[in-house]
Biopython code that builds the backbone (N, CA, C, O; Angstrom):
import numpy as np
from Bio.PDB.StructureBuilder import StructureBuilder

atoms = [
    (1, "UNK", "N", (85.149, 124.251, 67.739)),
    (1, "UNK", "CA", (86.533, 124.393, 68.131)),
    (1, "UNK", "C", (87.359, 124.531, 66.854)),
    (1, "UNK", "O", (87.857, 123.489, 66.428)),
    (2, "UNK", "N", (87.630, 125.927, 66.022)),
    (2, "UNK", "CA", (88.143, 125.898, 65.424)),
    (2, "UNK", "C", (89.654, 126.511, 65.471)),
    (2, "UNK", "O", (90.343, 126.527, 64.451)),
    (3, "UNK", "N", (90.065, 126.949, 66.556)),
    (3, "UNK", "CA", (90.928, 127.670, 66.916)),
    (3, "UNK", "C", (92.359, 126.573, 67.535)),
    (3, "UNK", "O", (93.376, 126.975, 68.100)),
    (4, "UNK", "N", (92.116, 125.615, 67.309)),
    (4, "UNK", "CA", (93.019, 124.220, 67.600)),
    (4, "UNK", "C", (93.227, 124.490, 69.164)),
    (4, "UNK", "O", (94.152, 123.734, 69.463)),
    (5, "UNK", "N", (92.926, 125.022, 70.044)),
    (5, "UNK", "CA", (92.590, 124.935, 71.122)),
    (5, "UNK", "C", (91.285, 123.916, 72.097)),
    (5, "UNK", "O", (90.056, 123.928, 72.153)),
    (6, "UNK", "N", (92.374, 123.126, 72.741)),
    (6, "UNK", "CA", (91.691, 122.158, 73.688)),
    (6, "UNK", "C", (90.334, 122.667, 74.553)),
    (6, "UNK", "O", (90.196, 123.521, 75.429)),
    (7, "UNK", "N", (89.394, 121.734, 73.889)),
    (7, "UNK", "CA", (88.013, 122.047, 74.923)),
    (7, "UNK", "C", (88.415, 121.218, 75.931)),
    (7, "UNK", "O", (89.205, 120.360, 75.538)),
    (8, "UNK", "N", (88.122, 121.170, 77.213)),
    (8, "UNK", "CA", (87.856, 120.840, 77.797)),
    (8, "UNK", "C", (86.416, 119.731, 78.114)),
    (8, "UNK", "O", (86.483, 118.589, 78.570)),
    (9, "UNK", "N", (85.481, 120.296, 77.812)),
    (9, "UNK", "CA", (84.043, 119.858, 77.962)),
    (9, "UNK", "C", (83.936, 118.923, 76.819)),
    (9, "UNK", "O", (82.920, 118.249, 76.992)),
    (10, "UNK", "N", (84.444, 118.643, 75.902)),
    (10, "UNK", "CA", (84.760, 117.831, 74.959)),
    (10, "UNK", "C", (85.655, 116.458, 75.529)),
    (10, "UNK", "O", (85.865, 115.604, 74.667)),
    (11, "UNK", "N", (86.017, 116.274, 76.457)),
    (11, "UNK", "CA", (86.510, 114.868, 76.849)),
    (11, "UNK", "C", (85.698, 114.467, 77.961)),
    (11, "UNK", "O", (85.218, 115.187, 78.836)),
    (12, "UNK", "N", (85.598, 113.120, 77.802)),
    (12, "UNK", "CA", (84.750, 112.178, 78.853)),
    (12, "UNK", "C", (85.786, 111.115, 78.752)),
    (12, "UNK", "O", (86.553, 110.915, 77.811)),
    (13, "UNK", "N", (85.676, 110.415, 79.963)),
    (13, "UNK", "CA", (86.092, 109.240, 80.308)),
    (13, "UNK", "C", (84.903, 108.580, 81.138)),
    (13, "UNK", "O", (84.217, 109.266, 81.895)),
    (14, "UNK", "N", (84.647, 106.922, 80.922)),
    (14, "UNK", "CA", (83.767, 106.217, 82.063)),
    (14, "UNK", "C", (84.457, 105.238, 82.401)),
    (14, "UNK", "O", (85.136, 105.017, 81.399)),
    (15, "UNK", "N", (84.754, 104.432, 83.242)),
    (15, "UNK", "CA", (84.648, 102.555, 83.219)),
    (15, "UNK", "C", (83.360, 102.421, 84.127)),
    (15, "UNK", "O", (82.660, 103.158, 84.821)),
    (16, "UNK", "N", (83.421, 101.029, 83.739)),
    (16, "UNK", "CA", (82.514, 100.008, 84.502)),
    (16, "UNK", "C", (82.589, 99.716, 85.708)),
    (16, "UNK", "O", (83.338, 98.816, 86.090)),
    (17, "UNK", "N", (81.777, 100.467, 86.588)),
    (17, "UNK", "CA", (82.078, 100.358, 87.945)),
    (17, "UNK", "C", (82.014, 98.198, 88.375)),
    (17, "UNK", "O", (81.518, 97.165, 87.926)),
    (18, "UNK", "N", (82.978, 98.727, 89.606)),
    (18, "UNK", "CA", (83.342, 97.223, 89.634)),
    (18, "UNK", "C", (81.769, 96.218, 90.197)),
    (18, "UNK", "O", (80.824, 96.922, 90.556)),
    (19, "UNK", "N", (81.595, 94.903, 90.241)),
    (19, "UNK", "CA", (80.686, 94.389, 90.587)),
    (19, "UNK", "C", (80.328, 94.630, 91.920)),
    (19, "UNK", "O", (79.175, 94.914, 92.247)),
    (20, "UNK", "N", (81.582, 94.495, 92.972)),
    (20, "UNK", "CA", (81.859, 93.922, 94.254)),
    (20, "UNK", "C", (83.269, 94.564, 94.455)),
    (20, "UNK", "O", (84.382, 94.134, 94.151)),
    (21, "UNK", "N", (82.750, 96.117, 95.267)),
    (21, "UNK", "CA", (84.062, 96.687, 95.089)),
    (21, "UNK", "C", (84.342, 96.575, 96.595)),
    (21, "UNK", "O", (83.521, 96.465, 97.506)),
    (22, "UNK", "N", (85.992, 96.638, 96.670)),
    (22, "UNK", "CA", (86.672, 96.588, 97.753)),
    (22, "UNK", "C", (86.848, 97.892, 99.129)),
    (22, "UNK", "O", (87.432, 98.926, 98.806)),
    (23, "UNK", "N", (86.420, 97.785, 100.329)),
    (23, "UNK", "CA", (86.645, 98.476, 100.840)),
    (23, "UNK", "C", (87.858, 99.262, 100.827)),
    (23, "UNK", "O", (88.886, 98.700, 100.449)),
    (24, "UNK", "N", (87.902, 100.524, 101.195)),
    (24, "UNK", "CA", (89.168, 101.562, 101.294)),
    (24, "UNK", "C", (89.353, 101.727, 102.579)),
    (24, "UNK", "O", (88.374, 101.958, 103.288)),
    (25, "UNK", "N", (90.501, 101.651, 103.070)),
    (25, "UNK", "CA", (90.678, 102.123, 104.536)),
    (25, "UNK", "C", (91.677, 103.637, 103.643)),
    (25, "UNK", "O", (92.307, 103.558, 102.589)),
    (26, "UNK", "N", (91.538, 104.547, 104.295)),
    (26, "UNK", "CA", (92.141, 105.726, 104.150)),
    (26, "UNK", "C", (93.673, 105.809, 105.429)),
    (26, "UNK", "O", (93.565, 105.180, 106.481)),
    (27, "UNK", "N", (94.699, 106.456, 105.200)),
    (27, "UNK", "CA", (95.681, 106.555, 106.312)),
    (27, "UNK", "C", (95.835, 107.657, 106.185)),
    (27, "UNK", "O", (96.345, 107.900, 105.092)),
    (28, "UNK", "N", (95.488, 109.236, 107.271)),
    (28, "UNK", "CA", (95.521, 110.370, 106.836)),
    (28, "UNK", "C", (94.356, 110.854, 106.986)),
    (28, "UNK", "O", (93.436, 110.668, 106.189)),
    (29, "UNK", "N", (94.258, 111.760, 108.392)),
    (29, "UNK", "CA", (92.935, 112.761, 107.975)),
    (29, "UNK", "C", (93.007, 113.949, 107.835)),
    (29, "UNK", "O", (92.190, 114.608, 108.479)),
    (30, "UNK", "N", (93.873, 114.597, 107.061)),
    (30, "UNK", "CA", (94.031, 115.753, 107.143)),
    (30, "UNK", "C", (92.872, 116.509, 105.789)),
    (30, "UNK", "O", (91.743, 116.082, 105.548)),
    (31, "UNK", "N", (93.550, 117.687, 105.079)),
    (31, "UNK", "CA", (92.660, 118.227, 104.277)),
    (31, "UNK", "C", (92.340, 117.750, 103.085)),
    (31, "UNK", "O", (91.312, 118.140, 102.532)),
    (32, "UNK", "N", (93.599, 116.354, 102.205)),
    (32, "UNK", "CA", (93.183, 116.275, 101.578)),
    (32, "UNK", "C", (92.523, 115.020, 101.414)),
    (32, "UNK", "O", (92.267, 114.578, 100.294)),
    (33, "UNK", "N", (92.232, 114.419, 102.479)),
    (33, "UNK", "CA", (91.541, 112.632, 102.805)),
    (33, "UNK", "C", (89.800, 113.734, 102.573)),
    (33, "UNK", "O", (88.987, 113.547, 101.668)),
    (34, "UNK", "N", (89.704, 114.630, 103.512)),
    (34, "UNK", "CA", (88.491, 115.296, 103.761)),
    (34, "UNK", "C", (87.655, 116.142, 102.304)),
    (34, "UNK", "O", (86.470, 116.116, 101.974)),
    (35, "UNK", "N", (88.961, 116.918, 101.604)),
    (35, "UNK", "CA", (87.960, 117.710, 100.745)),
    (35, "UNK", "C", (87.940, 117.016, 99.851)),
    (35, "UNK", "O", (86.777, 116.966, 99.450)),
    (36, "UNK", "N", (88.942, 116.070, 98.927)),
    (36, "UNK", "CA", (89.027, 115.348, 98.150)),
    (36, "UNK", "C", (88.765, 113.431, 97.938)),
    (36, "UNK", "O", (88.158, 112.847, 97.041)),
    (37, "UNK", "N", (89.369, 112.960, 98.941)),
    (37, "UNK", "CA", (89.208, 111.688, 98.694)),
    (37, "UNK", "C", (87.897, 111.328, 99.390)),
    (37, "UNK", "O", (87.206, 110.911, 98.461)),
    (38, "UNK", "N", (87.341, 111.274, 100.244)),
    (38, "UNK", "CA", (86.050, 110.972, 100.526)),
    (38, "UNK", "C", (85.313, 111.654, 99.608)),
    (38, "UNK", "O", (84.398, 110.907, 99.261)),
    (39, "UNK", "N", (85.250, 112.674, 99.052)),
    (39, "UNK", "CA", (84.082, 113.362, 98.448)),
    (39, "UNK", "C", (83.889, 112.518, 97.098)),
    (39, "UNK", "O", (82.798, 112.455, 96.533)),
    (40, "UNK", "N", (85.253, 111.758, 96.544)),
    (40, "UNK", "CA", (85.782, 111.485, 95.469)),
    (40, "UNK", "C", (84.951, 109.843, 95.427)),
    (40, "UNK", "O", (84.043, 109.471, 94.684)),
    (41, "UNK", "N", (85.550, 109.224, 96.341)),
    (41, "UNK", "CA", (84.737, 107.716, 96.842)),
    (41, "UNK", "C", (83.575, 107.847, 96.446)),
    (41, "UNK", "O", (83.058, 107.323, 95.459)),
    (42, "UNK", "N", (82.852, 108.970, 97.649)),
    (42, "UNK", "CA", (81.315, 108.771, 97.462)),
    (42, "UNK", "C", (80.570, 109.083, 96.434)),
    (42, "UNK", "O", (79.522, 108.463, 96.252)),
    (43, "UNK", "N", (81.124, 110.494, 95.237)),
    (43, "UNK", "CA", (80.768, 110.438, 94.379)),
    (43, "UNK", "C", (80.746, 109.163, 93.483)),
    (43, "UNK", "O", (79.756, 109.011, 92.768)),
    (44, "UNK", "N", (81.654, 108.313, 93.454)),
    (44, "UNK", "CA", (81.533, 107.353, 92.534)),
    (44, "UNK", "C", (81.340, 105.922, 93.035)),
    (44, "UNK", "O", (81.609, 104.873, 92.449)),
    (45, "UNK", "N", (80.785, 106.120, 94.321)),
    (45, "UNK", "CA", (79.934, 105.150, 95.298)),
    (45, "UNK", "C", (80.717, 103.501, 95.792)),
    (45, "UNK", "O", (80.187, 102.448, 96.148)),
    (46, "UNK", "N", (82.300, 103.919, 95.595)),
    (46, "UNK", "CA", (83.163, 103.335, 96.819)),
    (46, "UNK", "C", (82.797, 103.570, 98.312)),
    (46, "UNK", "O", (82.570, 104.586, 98.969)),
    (47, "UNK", "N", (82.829, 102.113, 98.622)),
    (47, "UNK", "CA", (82.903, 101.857, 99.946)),
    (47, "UNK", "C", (84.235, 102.066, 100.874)),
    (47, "UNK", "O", (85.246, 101.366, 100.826)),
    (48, "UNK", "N", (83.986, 103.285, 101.805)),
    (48, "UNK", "CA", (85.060, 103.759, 102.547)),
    (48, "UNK", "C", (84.642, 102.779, 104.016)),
    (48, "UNK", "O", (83.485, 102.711, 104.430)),
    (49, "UNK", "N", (85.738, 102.112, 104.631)),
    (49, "UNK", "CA", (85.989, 101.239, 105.802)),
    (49, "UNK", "C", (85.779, 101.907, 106.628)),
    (49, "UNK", "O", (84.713, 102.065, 107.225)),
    (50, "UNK", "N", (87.102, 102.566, 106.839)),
    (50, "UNK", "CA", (87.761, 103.450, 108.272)),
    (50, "UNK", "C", (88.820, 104.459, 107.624)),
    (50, "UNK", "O", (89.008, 104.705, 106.432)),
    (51, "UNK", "N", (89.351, 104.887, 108.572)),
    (51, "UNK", "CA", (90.493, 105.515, 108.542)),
    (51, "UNK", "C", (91.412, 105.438, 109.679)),
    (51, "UNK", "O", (91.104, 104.841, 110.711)),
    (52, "UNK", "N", (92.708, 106.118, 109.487)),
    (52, "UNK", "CA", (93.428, 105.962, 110.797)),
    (52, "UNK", "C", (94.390, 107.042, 110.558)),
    (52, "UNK", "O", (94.839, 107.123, 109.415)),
    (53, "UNK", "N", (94.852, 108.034, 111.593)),
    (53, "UNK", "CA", (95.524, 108.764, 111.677)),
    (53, "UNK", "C", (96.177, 108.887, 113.162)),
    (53, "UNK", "O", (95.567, 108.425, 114.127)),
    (54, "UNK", "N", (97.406, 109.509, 113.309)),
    (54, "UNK", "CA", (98.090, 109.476, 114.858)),
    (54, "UNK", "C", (97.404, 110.441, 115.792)),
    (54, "UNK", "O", (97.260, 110.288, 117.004)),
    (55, "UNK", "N", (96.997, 111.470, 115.048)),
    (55, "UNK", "CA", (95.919, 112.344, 115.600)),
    (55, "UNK", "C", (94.363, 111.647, 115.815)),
    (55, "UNK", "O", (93.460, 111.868, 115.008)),
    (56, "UNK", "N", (94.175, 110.723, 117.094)),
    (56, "UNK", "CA", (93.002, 110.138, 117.341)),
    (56, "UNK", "C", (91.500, 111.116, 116.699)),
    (56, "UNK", "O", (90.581, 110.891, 115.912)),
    (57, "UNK", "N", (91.910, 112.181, 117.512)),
    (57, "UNK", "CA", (90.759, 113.085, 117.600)),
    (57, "UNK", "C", (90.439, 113.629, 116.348)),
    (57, "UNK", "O", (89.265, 113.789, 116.013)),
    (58, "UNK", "N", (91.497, 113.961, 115.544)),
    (58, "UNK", "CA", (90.743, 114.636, 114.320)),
    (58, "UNK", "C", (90.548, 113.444, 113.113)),
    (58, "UNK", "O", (90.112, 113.758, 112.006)),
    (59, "UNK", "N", (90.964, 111.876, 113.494)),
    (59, "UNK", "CA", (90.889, 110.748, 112.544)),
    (59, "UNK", "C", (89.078, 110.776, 112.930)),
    (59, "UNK", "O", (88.137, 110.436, 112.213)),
    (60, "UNK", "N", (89.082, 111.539, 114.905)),
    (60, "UNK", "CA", (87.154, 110.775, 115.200)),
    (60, "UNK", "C", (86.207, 111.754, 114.090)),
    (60, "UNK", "O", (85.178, 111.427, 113.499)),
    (61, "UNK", "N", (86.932, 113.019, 114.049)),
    (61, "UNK", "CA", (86.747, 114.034, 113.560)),
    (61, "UNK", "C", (85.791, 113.556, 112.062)),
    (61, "UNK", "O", (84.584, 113.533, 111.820)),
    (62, "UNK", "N", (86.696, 113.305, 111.478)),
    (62, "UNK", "CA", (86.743, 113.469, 109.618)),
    (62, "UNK", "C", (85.627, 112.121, 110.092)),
    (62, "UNK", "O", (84.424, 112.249, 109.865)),
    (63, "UNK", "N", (86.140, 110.928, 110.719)),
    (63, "UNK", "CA", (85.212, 109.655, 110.953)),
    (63, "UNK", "C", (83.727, 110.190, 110.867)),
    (63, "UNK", "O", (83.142, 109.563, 109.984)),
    (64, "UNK", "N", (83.232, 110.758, 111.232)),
    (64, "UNK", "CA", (82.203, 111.226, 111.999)),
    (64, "UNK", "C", (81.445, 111.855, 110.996)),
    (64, "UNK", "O", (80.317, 111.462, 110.700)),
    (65, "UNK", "N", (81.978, 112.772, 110.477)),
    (65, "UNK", "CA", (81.504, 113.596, 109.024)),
    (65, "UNK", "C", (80.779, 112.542, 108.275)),
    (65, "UNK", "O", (79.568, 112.643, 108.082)),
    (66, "UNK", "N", (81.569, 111.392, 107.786)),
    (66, "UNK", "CA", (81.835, 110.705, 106.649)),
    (66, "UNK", "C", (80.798, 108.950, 107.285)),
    (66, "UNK", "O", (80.353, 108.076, 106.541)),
    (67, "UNK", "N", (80.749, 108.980, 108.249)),
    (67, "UNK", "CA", (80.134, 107.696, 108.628)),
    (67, "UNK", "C", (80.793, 106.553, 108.060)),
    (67, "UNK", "O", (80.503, 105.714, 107.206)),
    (68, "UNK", "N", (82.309, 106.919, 109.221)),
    (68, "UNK", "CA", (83.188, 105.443, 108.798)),
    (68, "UNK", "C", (83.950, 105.434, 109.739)),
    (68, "UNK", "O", (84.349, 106.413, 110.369)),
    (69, "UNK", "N", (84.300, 103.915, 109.962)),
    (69, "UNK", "CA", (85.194, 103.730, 111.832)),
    (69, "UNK", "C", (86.687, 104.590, 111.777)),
    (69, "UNK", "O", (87.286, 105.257, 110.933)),
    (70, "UNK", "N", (86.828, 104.323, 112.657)),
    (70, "UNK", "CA", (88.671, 104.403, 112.840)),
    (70, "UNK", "C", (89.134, 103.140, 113.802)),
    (70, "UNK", "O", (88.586, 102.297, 114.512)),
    (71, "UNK", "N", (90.817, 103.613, 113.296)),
    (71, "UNK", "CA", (91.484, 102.480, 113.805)),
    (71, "UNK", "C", (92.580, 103.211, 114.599)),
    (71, "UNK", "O", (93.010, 104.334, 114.337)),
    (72, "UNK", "N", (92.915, 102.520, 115.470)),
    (72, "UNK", "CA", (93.652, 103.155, 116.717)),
    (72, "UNK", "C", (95.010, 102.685, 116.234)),
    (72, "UNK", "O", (95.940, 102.959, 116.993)),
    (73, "UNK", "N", (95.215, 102.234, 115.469)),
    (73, "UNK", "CA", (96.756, 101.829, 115.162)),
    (73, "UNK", "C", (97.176, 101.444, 113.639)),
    (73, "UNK", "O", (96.450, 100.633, 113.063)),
    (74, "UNK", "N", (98.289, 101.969, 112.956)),
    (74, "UNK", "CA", (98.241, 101.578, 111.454)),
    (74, "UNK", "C", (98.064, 99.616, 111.247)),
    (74, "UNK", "O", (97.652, 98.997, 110.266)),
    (75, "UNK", "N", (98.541, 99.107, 112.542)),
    (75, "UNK", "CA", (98.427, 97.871, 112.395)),
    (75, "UNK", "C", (96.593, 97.424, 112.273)),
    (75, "UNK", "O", (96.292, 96.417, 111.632)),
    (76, "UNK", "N", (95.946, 97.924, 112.668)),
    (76, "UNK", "CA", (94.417, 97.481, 112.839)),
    (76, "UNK", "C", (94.125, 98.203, 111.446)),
    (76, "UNK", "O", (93.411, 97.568, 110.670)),
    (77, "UNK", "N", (94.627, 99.555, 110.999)),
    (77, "UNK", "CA", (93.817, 99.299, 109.737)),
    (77, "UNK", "C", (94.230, 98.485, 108.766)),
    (77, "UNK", "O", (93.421, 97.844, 108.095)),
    (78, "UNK", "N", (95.640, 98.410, 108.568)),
    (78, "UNK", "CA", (96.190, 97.397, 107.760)),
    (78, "UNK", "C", (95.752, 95.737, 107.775)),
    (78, "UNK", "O", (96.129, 94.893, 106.962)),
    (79, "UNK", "N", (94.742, 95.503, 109.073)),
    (79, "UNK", "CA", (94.319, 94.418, 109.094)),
    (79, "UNK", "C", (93.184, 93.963, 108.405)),
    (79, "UNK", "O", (92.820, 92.816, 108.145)),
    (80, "UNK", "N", (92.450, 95.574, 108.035)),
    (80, "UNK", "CA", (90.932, 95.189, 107.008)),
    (80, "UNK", "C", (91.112, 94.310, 105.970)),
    (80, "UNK", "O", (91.972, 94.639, 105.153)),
    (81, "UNK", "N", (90.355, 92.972, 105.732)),
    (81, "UNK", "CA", (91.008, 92.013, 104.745)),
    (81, "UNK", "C", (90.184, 92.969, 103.174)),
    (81, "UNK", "O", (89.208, 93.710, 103.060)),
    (82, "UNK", "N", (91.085, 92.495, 102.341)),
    (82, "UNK", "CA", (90.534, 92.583, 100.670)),
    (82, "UNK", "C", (90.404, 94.077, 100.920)),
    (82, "UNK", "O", (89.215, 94.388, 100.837)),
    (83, "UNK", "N", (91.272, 95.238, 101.228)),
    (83, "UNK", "CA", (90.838, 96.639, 101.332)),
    (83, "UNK", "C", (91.909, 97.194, 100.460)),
    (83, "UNK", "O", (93.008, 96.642, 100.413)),
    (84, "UNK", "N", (91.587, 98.466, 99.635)),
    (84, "UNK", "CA", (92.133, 98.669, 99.192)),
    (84, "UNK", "C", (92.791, 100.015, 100.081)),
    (84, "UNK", "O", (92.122, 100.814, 100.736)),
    (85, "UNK", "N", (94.330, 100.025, 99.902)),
    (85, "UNK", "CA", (94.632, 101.533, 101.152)),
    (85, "UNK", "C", (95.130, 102.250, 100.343)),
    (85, "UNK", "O", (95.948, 102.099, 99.436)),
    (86, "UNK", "N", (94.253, 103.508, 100.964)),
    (86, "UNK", "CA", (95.171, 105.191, 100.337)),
    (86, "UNK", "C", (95.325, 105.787, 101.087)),
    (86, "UNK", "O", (94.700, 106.249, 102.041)),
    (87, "UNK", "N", (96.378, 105.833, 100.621)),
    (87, "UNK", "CA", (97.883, 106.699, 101.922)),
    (87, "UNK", "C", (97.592, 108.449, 101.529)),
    (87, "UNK", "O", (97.771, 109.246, 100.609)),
    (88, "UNK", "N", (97.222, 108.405, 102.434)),
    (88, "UNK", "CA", (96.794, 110.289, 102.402)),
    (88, "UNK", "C", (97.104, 111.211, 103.252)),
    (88, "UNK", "O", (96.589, 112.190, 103.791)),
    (89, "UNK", "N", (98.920, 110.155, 103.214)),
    (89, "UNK", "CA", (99.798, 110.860, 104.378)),
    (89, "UNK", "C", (100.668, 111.653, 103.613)),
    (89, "UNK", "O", (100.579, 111.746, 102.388)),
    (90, "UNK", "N", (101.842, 112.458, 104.573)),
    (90, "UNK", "CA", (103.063, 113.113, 104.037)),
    (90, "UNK", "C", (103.918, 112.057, 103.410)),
    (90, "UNK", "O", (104.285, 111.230, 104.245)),
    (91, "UNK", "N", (104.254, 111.881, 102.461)),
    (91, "UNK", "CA", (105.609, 111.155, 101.759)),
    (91, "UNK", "C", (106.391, 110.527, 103.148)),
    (91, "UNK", "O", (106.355, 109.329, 103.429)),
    (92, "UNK", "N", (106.981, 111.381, 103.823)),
    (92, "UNK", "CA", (107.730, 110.864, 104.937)),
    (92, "UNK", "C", (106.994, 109.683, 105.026)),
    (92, "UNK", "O", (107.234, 108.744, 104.266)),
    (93, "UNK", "N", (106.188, 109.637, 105.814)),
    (93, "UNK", "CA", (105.447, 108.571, 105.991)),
    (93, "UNK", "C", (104.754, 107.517, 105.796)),
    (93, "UNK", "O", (104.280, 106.687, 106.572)),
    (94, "UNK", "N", (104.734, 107.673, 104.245)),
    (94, "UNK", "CA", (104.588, 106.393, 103.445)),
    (94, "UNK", "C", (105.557, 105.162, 103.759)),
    (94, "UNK", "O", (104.961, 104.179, 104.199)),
    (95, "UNK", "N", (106.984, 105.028, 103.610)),
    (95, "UNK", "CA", (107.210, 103.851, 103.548)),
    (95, "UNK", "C", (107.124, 103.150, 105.437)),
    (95, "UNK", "O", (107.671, 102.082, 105.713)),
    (96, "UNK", "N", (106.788, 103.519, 105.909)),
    (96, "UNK", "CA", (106.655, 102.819, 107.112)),
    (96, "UNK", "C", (104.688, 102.300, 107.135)),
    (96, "UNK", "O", (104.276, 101.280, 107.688)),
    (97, "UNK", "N", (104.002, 103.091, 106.559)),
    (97, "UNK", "CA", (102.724, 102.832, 106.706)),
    (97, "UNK", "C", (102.594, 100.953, 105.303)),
    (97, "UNK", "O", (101.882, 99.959, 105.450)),
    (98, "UNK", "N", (103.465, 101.227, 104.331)),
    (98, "UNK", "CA", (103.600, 100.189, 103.455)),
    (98, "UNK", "C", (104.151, 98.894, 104.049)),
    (98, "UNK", "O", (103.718, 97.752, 103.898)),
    (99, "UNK", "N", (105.196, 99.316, 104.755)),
    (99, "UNK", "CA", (105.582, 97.976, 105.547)),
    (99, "UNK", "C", (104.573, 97.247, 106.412)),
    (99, "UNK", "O", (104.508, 96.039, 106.639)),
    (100, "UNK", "N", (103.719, 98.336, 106.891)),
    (100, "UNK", "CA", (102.645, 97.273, 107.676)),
    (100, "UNK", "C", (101.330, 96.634, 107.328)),
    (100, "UNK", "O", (100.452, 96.179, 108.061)),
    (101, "UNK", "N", (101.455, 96.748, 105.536)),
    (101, "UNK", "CA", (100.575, 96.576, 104.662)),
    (101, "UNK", "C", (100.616, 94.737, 104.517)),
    (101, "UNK", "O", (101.736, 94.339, 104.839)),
    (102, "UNK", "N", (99.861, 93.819, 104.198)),
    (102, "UNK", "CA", (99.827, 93.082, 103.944)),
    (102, "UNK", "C", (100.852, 92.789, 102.300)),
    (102, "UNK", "O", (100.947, 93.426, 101.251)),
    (103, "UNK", "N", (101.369, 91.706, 102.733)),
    (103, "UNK", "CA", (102.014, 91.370, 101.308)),
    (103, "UNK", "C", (100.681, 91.235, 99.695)),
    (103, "UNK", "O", (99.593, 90.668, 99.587)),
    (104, "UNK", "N", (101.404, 91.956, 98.858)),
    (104, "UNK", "CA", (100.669, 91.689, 97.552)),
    (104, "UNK", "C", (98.984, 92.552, 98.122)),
    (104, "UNK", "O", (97.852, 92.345, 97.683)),
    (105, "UNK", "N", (99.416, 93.477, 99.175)),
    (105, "UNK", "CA", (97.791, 94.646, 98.837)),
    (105, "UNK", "C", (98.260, 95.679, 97.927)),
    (105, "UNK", "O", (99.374, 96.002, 97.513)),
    (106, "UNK", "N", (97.121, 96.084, 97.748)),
    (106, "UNK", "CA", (96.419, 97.579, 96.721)),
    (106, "UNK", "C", (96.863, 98.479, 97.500)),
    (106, "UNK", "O", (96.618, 98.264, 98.687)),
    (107, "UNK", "N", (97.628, 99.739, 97.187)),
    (107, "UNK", "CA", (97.844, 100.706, 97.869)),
    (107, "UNK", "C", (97.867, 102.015, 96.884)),
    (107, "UNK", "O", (98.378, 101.756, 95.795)),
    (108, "UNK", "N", (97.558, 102.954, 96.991)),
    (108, "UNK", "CA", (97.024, 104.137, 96.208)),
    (108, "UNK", "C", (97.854, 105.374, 97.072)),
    (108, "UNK", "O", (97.437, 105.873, 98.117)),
    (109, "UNK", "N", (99.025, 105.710, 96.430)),
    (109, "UNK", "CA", (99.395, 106.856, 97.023)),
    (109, "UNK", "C", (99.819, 108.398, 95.839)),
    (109, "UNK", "O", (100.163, 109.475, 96.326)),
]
sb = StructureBuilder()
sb.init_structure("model")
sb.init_model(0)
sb.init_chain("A")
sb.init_seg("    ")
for serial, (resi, resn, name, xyz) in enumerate(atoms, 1):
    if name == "N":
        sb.init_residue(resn, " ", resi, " ")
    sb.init_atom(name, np.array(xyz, "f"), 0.0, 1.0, " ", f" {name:<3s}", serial, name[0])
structure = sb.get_structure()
């Protein structure tokens, strides 16, 4: 690289995967819970819970692919204890899915 132009293939990053990692409940099944965040989990061998979306059928949908429950209501997934949630909704819809979050959880949006 003598051209002071950024390689790419020249940066790495790792951490230490955790001992005892926390389940993810996902909120959101649309395209990018499906092409990205599950693919993303399993590559780096997070444990995905469930998911939950208002659209039952396409939450059974993505469920089904991925071999992970659903929850029929943001209140039942918000109930998974020690989970970490990613909101893999529209903005709109974030601060109402946060309110039904447990006080002092992990949320990834």
């Amino acid at each position: 690289m003598t051209d002071g132009a950024l390689d790419p293939d020249s940066l790495s990053q790792s951490w230490a995967k955790p001992s005892k990692p926390r389940p993810i409940v996902i909120f959101g099944a649309g395209s990018i819970a499906g092409d990205a965040h599950f693919p993303a989990y399993g590559k780096a061998g997070f444990p995905v819970a469930g998911l939950f979306d208002p659209d039952h059928t396409k939450a059974e949908r993505l469920a089904q692919k991925w071999g992970v429950a659903t929850y029929r209501s943001v209140g039942e997934a918000a109930a998974i204890k020690d989970a970490v949630f990613d909101l893999a909704t529209p903005p709109t819809h974030h601060a109402g899915v946060l309110r039904a979050l447990p006080d002092g959880a992990v949320a990834l949006i």
